[in-house]
NULOBA-24041 format. One record per residue: residue number from 1; z, x, y of N, C-alpha, C in turn. Coordinates in steps of 0.02 Angstrom, whole numbers, plus 50000, padded with zeros to 5 digits. Atoms other than C-alpha are relative to their C-alpha. Last residue first. Layout:
<atoms>
NUM:Z:X:Y:Z:X:Y:Z:X:Y
...
</atoms>
This chain:
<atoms>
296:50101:49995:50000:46976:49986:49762:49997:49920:50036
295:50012:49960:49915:47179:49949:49819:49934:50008:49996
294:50003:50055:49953:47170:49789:49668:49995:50029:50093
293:50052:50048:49990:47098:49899:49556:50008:49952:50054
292:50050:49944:49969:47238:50057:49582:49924:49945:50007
291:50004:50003:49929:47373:49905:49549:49951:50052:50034
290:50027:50062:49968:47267:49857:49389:50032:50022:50081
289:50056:50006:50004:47293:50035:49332:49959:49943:50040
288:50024:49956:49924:47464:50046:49386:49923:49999:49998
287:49966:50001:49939:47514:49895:49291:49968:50046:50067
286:49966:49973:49969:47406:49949:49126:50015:49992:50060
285:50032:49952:49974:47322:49807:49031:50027:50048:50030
284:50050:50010:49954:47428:49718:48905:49988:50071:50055
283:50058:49986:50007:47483:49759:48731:49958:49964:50067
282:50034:50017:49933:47660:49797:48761:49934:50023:50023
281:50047:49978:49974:47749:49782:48588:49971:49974:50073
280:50027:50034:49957:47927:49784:48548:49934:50010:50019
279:50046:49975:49972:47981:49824:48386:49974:49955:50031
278:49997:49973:49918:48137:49787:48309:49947:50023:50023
277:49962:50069:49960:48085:49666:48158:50023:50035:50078
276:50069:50014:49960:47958:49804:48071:50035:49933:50064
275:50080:50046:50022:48061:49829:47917:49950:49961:50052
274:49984:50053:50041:48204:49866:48012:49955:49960:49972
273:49985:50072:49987:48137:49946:48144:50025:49958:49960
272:49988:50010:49924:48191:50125:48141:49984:49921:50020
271:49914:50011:49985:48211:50115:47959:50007:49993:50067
270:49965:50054:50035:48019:50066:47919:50104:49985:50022
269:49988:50049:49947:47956:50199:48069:50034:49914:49958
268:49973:49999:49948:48033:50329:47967:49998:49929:50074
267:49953:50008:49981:47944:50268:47826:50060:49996:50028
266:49987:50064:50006:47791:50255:47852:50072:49974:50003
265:49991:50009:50068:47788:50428:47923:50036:49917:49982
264:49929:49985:50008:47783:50505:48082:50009:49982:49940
263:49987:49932:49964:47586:50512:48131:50059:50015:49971
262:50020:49943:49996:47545:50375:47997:50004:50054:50052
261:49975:49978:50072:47680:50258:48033:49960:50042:49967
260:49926:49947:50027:47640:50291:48208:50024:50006:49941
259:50009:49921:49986:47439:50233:48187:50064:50040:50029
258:50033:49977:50071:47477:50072:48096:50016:50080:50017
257:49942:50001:50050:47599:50005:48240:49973:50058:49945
256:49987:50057:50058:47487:50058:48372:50028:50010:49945
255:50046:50025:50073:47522:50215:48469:49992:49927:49979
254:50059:50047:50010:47563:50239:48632:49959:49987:49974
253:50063:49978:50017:47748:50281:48578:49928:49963:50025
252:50044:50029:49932:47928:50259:48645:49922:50035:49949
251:50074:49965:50013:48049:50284:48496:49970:49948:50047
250:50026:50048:49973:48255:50207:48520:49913:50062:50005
249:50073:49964:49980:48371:50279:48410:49952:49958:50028
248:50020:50027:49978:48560:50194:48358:49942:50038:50031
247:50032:49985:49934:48665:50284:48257:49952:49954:50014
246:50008:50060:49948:48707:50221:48090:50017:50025:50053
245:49927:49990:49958:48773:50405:48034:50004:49928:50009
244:49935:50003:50049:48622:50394:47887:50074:49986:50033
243:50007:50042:50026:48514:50337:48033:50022:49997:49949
242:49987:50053:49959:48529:50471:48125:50014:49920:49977
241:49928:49978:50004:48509:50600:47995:50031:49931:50037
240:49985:50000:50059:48346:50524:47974:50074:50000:49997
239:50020:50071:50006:48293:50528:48153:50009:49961:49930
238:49961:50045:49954:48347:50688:48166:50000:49913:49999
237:49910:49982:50017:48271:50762:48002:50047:49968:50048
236:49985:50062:50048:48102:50648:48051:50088:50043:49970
235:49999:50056:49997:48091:50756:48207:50026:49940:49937
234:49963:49986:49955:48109:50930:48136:50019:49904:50026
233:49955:49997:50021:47987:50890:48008:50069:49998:50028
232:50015:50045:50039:47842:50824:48100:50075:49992:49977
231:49990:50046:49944:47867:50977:48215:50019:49933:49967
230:49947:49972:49971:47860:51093:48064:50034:49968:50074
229:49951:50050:50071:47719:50989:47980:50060:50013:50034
228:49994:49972:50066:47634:51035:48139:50057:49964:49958
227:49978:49953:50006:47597:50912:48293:50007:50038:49931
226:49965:50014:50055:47524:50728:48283:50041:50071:50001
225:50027:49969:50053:47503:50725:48444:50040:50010:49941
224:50031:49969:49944:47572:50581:48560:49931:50084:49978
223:50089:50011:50038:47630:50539:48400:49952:50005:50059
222:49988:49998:50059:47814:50494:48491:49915:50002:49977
221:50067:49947:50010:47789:50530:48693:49988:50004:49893
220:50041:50021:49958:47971:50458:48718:49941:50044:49964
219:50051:49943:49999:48134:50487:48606:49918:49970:50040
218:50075:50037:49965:48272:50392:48670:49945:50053:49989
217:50039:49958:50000:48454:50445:48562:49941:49963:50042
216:50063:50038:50005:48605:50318:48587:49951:50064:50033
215:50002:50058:50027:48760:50374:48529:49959:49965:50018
214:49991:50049:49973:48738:50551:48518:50002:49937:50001
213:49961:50015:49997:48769:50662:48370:50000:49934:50063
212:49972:50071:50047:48615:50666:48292:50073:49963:50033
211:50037:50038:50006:48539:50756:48445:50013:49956:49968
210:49989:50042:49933:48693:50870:48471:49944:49951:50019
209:49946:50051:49999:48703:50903:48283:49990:49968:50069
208:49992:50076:50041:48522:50956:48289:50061:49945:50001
207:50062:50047:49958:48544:51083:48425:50000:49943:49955
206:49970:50047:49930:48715:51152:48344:49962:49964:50031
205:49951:50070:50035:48623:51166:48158:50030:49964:50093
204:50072:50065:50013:48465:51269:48242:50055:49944:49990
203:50052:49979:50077:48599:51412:48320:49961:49919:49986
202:49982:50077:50019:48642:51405:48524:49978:50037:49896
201:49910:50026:49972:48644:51571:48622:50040:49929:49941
200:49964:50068:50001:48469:51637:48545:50063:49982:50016
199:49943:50003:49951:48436:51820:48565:50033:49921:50016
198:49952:49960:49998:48340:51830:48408:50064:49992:50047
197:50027:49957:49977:48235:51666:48428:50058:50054:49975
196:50020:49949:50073:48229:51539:48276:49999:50073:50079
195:49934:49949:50020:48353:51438:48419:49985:50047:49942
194:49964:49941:49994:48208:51398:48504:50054:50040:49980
193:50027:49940:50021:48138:51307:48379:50029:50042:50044
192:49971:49977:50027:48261:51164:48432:49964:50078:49942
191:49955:49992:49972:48223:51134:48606:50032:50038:49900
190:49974:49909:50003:48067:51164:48542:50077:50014:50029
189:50018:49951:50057:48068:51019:48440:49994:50072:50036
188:49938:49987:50067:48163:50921:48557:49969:50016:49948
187:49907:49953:49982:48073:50955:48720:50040:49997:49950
186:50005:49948:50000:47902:50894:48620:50040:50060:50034
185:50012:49966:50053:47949:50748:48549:50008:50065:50038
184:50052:50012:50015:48017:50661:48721:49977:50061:49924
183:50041:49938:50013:48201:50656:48786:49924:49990:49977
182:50057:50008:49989:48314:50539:48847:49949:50050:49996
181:50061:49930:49994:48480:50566:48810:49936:49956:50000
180:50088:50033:50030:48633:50427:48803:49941:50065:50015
179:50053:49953:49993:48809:50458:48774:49929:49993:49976
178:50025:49981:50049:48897:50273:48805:49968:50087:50020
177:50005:49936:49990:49016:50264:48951:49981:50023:49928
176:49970:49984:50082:49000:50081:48886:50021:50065:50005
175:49968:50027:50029:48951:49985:49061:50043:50026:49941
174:49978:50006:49974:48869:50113:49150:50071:49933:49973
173:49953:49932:49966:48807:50222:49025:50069:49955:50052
172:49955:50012:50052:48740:50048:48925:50046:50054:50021
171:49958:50060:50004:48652:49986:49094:50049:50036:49930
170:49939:50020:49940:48591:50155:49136:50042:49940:49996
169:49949:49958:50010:48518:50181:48954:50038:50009:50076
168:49931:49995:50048:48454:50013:48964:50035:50058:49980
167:49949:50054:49972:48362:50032:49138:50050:49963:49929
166:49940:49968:49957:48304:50201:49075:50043:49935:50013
165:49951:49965:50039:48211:50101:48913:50052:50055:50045
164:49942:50009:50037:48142:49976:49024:50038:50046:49958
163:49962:50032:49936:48055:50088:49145:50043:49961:49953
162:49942:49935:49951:47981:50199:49009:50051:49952:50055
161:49983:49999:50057:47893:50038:48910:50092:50071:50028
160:49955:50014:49964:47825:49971:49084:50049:50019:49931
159:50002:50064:50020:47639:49954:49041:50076:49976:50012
158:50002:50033:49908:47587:50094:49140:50032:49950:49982
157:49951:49999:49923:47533:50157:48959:49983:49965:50083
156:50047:49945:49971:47474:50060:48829:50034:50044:50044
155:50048:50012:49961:47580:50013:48681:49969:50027:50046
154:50049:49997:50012:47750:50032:48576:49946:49960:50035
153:50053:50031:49947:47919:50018:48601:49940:50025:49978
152:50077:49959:49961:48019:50056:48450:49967:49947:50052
151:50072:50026:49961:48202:50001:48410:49943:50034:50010
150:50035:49976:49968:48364:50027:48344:49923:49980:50014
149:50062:50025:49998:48520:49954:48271:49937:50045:50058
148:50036:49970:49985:48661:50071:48221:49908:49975:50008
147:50091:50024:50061:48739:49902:48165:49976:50085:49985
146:49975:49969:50058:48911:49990:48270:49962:49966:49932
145:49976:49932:50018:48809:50042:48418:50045:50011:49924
144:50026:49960:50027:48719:49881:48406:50001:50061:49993
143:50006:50011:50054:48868:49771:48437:49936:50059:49959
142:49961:49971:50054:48934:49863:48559:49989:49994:49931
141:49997:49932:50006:48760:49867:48644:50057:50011:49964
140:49988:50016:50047:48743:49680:48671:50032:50075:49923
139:49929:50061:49983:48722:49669:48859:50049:49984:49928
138:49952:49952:49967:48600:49831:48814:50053:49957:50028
137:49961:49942:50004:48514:49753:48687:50035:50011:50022
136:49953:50036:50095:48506:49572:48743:49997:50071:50002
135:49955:50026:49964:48412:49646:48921:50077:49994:49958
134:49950:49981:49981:48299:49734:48809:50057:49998:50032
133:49987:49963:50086:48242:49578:48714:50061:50060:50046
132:49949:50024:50000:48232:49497:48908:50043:50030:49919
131:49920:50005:49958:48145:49620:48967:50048:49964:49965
130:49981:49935:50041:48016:49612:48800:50059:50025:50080
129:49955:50002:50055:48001:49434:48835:50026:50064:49974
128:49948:50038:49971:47953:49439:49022:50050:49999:49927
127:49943:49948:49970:47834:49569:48965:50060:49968:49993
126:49965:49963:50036:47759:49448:48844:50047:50056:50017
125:49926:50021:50052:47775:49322:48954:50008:50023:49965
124:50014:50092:50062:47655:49400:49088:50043:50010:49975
123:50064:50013:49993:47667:49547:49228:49973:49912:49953
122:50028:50028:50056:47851:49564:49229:49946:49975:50003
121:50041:50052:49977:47885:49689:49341:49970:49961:49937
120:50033:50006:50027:48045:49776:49330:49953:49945:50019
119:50055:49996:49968:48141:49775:49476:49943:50037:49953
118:49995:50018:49942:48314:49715:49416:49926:49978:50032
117:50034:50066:50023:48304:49786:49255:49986:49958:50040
116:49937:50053:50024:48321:49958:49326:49968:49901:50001
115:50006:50077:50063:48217:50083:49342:50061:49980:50017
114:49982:50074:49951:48252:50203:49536:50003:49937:49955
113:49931:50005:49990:48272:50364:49438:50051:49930:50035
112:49940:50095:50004:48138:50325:49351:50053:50004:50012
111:50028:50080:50003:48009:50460:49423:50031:49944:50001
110:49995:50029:49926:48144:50591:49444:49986:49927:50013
109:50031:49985:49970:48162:50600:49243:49998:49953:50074
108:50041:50026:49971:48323:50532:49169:49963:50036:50053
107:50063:49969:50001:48389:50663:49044:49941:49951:50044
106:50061:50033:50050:48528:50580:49017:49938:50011:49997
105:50022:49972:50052:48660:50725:49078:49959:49968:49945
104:50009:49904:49998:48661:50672:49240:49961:50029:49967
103:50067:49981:49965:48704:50485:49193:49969:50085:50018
102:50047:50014:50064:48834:50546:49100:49925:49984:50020
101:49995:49935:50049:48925:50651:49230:49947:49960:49951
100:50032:49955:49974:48886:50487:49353:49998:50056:49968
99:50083:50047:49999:48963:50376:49242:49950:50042:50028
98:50036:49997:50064:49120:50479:49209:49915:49991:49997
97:49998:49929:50005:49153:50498:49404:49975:50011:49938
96:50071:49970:49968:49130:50323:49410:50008:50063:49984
95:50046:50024:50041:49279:50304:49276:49897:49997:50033
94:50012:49972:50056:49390:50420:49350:49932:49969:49961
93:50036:49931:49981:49368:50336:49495:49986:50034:49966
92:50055:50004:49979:49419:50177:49424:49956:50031:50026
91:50026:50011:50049:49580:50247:49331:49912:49991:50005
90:50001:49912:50016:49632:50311:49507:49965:50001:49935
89:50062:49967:49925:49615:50131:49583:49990:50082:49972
88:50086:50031:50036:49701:50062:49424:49943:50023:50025
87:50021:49966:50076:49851:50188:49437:49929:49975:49974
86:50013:49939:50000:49852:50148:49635:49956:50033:49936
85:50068:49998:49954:49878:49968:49594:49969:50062:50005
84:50066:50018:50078:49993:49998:49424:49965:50016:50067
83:50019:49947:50040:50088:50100:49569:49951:49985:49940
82:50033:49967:49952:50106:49968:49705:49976:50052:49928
81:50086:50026:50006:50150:49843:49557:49985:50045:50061
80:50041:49979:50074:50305:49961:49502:49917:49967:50010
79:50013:50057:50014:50383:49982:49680:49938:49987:49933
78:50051:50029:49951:50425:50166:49682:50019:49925:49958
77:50060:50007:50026:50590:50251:49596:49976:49953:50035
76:50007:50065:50029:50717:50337:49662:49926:49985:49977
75:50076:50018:50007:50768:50507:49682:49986:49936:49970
74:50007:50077:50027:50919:50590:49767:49943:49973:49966
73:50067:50047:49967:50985:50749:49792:49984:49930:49961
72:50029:50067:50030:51135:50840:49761:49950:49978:50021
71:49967:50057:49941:51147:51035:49814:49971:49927:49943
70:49943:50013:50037:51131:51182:49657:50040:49918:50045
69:49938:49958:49955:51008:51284:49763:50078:49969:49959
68:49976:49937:50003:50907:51229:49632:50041:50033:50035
67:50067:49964:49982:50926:51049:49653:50010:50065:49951
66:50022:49953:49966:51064:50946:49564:49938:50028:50020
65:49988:49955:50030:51085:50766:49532:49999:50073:50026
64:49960:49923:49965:51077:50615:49564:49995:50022:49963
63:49980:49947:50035:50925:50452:49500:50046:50048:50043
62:49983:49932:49975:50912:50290:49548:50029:50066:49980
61:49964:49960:50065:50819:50152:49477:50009:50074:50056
60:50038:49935:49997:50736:50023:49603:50050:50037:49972
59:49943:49951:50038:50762:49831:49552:49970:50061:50013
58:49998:49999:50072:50628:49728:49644:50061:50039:49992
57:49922:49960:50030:50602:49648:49809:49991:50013:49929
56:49927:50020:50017:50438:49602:49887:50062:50033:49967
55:49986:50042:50043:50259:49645:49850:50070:49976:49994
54:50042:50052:50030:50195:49694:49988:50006:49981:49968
53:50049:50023:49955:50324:49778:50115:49931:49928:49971
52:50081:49977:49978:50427:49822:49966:49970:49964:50027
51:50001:50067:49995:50629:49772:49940:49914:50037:50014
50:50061:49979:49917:50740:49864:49874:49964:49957:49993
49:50073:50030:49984:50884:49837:49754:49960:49996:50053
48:49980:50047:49948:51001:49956:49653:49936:49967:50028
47:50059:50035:49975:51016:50037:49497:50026:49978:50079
46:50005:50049:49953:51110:50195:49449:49943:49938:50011
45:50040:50068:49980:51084:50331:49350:50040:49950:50036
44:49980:50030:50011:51165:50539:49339:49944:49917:50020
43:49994:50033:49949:51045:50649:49312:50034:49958:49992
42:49934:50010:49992:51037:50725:49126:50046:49979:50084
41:49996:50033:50049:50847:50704:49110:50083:49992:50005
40:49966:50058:49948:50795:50744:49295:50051:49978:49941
39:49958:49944:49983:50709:50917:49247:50048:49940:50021
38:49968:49910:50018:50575:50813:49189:50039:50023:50015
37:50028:49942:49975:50559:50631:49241:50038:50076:49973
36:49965:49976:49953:50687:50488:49158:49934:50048:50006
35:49990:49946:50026:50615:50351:49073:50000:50061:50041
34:49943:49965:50026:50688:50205:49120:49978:50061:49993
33:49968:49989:50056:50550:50103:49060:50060:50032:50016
32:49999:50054:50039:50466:50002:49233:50047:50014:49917
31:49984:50057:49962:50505:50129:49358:49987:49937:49954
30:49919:50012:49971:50527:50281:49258:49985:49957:50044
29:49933:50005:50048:50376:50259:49154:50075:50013:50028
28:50004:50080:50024:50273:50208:49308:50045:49991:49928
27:49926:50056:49972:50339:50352:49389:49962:49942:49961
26:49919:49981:50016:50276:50475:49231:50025:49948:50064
25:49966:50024:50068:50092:50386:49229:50083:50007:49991
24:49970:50063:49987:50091:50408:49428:50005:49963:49923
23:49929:50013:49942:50099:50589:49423:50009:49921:49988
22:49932:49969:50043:49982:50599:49259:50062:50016:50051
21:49988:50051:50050:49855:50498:49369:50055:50023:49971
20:49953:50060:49973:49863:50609:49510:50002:49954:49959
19:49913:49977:49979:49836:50772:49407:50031:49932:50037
18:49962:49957:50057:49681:50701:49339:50070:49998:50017
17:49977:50064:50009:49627:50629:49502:50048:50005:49925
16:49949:50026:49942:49648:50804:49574:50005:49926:49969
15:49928:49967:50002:49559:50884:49438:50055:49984:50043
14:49969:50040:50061:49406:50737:49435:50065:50057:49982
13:49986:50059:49985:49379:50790:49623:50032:49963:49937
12:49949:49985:49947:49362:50971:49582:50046:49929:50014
11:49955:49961:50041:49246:50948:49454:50064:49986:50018
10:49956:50057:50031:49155:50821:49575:50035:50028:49941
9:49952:50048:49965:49156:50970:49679:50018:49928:49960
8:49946:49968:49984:49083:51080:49576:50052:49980:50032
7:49957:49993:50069:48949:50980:49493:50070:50042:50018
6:49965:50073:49986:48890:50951:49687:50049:49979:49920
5:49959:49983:49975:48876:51130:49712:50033:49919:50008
4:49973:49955:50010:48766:51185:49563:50088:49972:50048
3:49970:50023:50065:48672:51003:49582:50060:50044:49985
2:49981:50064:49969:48627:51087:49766:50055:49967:49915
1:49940:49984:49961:48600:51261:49705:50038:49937:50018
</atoms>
């Protein structure tokens, strides 16, 4: 109910900024181009000069003409840097307002709602190096959205593999209003068997496209079991397709190297790293494990 009533209002909120942007796009074309407002077009013109509280004097464009009752009226135009200001401040809302819709819809579980690169813990230097790897991704993200470069994490758990990969799909949402998902094998194979049901809403092709289609996919739990050929399959078609589009895919597994290219297939995990060059591994002890040794 809550999400129900807060998607409703920032609905609401992005229809009002909406409408106030496309008000202050048309005076900013009649205060800096001339160009006349709707129903204004055969108005007679005029200039003359005013003077604005904050930014001083400028040329303000005046428009007569009739109402409906048929009387004259008047209409000038605003001070042009009050209105970029406004237009940038309205642009910037729009643009949280984006961020937050995308965030939303990334599939970040409760747990990491708090990741971020910030307050990662770098236990030793190979962590420290696999922050700073993801760090470079996601500061570097235009470039690997149009490589379609991608990546595997790989190792134990606790180890911090989940925490970096939200804190680069919040850093590339927030910076790139990239579309990012976060999902794990086994919500996106039945997300897309369900559409073998009768009463199905969605069909198999629309679920797939909206998996290939994003611009940065996160699959989690990869070989976690090996699952049926039909799971197997499903997966490597996305992750395939994906990689014909150059897309960009990011695989979480706590497999070793050997034992995902046998669960998924040698060579699925060959294109996802680039012959083995994107892959981060995090082969030390588990974080929460050691912090449950250090409360014993």
């Amino acid at each position: 109910m809550f999400k129900q009533l807060k998607k409703h209002y920032a609905q609401h909120d992005k229809a009002q900024l909406l409408n106030r942007r496309a008000e202050l796009e048309e005076e900013m074309q009649f205060a800096r181009a001339g160009k006349r407002p709707w129903r204004c077009e055969h108005w007679l013109t005029s200039e003359e000069t005013a003077e604005c509280e904050k930014h001083g004097k400028y040329t303000r464009l005046v428009l007569k003409g009739p109402d409906v009752r048929g009387e004259t009226i008047k209409r000038v135009s605003g001070c042009p840097t009050c209105i970029a200001n406004e237009l940038d401040q309205v642009q910037e809302a729009l643009r949280i307002l984006k961020v937050h819709e995308l965030l939303d819809r990334a599939g970040i579980a409760r747990r990491f709602q708090d990741c971020e690169f910030e307050n990662y813990q770098a236990v030793n230097a190979d962590a420290q190096r696999n922050l700073e790897a993801c760090r470079r991704y996601a500061s570097s993200w235009e470039k690997c959205l149009a490589a379609g470069t991608s990546m595997i994490m790989i190792g134990n758990c606790g180890t911090g593999k989940n925490h970096l990969a939200v804190s680069m799909a919040k850093n590339i949402i927030r910076h790139h209003l990239a579309t990012v998902e976060i999902t794990d094998v086994m919500r996106l194979t039945r997300a897309v068997k369900n559409t073998w049901r009768h009463n199905s809403e969605r069909t198999e092709d629309e679920v797939i496209d909206h998996f290939v289609s994003l611009d940065l996919l996160i699959i989690d739990e990869v070989g976690v079991q090996f699952g049926t050929p039909t799971e197997i399959t499903i997966l490597q078609e996305i992750i395939n397709a994906r990689y014909e589009s150059v897309l960009p895919t990011i695989l979480i597994s706590n497999l070793t190297f050997d034992q995902l290219k046998e669960s998924i297939g040698e060579r699925i995990v060959d294109r996802v790293t680039d012959g083995g060059r994107n892959c981060l591994v995090f082969g030390w002890e588990s974080y929460r494990a050691h912090i449950r040794g250090v409360a014993a």
